[in-house]
C-alpha positions as CSV (number, residue, x, y, z in Angstrom):
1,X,-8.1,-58.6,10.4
2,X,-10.2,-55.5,10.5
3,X,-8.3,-53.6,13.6
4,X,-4.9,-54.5,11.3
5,X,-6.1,-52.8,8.5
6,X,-7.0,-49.7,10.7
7,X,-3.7,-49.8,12.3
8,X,-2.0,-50.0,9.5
9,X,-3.7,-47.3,7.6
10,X,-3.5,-45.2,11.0
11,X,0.4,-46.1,10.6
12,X,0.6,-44.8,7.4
13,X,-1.3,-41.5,7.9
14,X,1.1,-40.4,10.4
15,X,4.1,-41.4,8.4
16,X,2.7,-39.2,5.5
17,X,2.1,-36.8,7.7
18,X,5.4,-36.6,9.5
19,X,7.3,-36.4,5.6
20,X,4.7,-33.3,5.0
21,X,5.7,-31.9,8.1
22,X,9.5,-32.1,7.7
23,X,9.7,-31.1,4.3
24,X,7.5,-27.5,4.7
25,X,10.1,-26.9,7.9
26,X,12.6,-27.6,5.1
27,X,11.1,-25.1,3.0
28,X,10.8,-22.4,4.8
29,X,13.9,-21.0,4.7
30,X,13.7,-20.9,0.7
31,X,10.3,-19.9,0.5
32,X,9.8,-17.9,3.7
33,X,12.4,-14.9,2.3
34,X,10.0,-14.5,-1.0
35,X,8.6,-11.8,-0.1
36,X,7.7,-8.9,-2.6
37,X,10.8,-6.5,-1.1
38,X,13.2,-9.7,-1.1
39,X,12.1,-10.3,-4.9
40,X,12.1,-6.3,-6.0
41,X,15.5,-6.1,-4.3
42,X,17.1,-8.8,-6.8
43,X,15.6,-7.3,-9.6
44,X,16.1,-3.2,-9.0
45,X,18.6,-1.2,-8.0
46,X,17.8,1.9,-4.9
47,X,16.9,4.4,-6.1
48,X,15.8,3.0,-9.9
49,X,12.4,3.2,-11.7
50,X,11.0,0.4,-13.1
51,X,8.4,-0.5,-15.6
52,X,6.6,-4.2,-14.4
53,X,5.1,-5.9,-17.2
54,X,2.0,-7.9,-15.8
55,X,2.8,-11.8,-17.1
56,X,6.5,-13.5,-18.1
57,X,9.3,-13.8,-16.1
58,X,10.0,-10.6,-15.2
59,X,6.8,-10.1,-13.8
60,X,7.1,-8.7,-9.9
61,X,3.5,-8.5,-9.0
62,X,0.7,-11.1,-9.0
63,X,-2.5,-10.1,-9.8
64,X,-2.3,-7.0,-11.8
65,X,-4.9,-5.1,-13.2
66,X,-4.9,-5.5,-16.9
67,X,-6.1,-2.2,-17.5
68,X,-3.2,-0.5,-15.6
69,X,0.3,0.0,-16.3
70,X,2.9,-1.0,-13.6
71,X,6.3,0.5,-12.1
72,X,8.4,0.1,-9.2
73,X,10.5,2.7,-7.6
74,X,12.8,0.9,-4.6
75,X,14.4,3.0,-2.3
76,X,16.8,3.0,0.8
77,X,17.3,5.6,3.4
78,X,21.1,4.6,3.7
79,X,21.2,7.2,0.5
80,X,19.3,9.8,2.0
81,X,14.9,10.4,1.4
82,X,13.1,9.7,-1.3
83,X,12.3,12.0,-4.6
84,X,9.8,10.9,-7.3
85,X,8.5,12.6,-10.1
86,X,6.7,12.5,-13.0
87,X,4.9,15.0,-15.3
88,X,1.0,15.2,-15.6
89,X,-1.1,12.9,-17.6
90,X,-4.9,13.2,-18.5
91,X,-5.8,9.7,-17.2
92,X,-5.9,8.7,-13.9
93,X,-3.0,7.4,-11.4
94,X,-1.7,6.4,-8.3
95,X,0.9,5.5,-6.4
96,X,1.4,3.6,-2.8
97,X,4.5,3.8,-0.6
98,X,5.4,0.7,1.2
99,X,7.9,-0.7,3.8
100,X,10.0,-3.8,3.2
101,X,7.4,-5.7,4.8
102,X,4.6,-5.0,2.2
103,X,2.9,-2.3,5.0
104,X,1.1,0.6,2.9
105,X,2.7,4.1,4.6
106,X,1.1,6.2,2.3
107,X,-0.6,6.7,-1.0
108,X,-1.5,9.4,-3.5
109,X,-3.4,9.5,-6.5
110,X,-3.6,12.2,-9.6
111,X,-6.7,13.4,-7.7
112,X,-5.1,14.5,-4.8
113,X,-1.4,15.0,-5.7
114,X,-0.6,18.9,-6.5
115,X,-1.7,20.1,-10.1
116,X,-2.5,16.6,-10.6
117,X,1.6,15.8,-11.1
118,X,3.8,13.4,-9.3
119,X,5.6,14.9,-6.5
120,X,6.7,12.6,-3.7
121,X,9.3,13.4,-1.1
122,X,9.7,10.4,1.8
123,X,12.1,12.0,4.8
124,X,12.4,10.9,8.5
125,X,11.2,13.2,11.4
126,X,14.5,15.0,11.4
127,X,14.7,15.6,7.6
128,X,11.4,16.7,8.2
129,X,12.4,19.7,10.8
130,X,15.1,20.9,8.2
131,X,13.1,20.9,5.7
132,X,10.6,23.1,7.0
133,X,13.5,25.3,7.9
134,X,15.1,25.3,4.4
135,X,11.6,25.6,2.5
136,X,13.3,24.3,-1.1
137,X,11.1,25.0,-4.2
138,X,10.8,21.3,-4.9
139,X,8.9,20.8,-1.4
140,X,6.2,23.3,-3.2
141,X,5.0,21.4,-5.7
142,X,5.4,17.5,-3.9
143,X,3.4,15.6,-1.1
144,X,6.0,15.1,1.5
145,X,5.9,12.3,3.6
146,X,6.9,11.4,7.0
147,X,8.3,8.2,7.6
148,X,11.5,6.5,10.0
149,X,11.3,3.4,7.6
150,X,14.9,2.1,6.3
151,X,13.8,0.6,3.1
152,X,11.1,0.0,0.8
153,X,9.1,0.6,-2.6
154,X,7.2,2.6,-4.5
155,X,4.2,1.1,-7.1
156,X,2.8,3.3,-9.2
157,X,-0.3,2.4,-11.5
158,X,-1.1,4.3,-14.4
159,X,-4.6,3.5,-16.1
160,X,-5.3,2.6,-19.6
161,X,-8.9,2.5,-20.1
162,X,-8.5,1.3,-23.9
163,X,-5.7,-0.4,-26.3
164,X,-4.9,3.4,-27.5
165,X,-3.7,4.1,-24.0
166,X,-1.0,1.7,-24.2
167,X,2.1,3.7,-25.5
168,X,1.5,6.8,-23.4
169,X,1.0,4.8,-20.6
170,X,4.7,3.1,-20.9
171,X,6.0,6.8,-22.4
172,X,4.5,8.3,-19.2
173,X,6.7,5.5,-17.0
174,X,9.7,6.2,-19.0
175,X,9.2,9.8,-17.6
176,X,9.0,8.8,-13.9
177,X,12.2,9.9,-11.7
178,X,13.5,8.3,-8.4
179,X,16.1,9.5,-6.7
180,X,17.9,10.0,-3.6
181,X,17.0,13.3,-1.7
182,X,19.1,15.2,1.1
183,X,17.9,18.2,2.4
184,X,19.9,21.7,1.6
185,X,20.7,23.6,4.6
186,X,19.2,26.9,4.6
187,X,21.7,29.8,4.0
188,X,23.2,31.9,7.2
189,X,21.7,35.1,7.3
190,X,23.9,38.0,6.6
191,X,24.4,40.1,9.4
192,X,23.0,43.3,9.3
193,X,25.4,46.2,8.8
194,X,26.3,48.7,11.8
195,X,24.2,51.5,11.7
196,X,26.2,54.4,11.5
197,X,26.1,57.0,15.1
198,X,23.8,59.7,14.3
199,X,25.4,62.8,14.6
């Protein structure tokens, strides 16, 4: 009566098994697509800024930092690079470029940007070339960044080390700009005039 027992129970475990197994294949294709640039996608626009409030159901990132303030800045290089701005602030902040698979390119911080402001340009190796031939004053006062990625995100954290920081956290936010970016060609040099025979 025993082995029966086991058999059956054996029997049973595999048939659970096999309905846990079919309905995570099932899944997958629902699931599997979640990612975070899938889920920013649906919820900004390229080339929008966003402020991310930490809990309800707008809420784009897990896990956040209470005593930060969240936004997202999606980008695509169909439009062209990437410009971001923002003016200066005296707490601390950082943003992180990523690609649509949640790989970090590059990330800055108010320690290390210029004058402690935002500035971000993202261009591609040939954007790159003409801008180092065009030299605009933008490029002066932003962290340019190279990067052949087609799409992906920008989150950028501001601290607020107390309940008083609150407002200019979100003011700063509303401040932030993202926006498609093509570099200007440099002007043609004028010819120089024909020196006249000296006589």
């Amino acid at each position: 009566m025993t082995r029966w027992r086991i058999a059956y129970y054996a029997l049973c475990a595999l048939v659970l098994a096999g309905i846990v197994h079919i309905s995570i294949v099932l899944l997958i294709p629902t699931y599997g697509t979640q990612d975070a640039f899938a889920i920013i996608s649906r919820k900004i626009e390229p080339f929008s800024f966003r402020q991310i409030p930490g809990t309800g159901p707008d809420a784009l990132l897990r896990d956040i930092d209470p005593f930060f303030a969240y936004g997202v800045c999606r980008f695509e290089r169909a439009q062209g690079g990437l410009l971001m701005r923002g003016p200066k602030i005296d707490t601390f902040w950082s943003a992180t470029v990523l690609d649509e698979d949640g790989t970090v390119i590059y990330g800055l911080n108010s320690r290390t940007a210029i004058e402690g402001r935002l500035g971000l340009i993202v261009l591609d190796s040939v954007e790159i070339l003409r801008l180092r031939e065009a030299q605009p004053t933008e490029a002066e006062s932003a962290i340019v960044v190279e990067s052949d990625v087609k799409a992906g995100f920008v989150v950028l954290r501001v601290l607020k080390p107390d309940e008083s920081w609150n407002e200019r956290a979100v003011s700063f936010l509303k401040t932030i700009s993202c926006e498609p970016y093509r570099v200007s060609e440099p002007a043609p040099e004028e010819p120089e005039p024909d020196q006249p025979p000296s006589g």
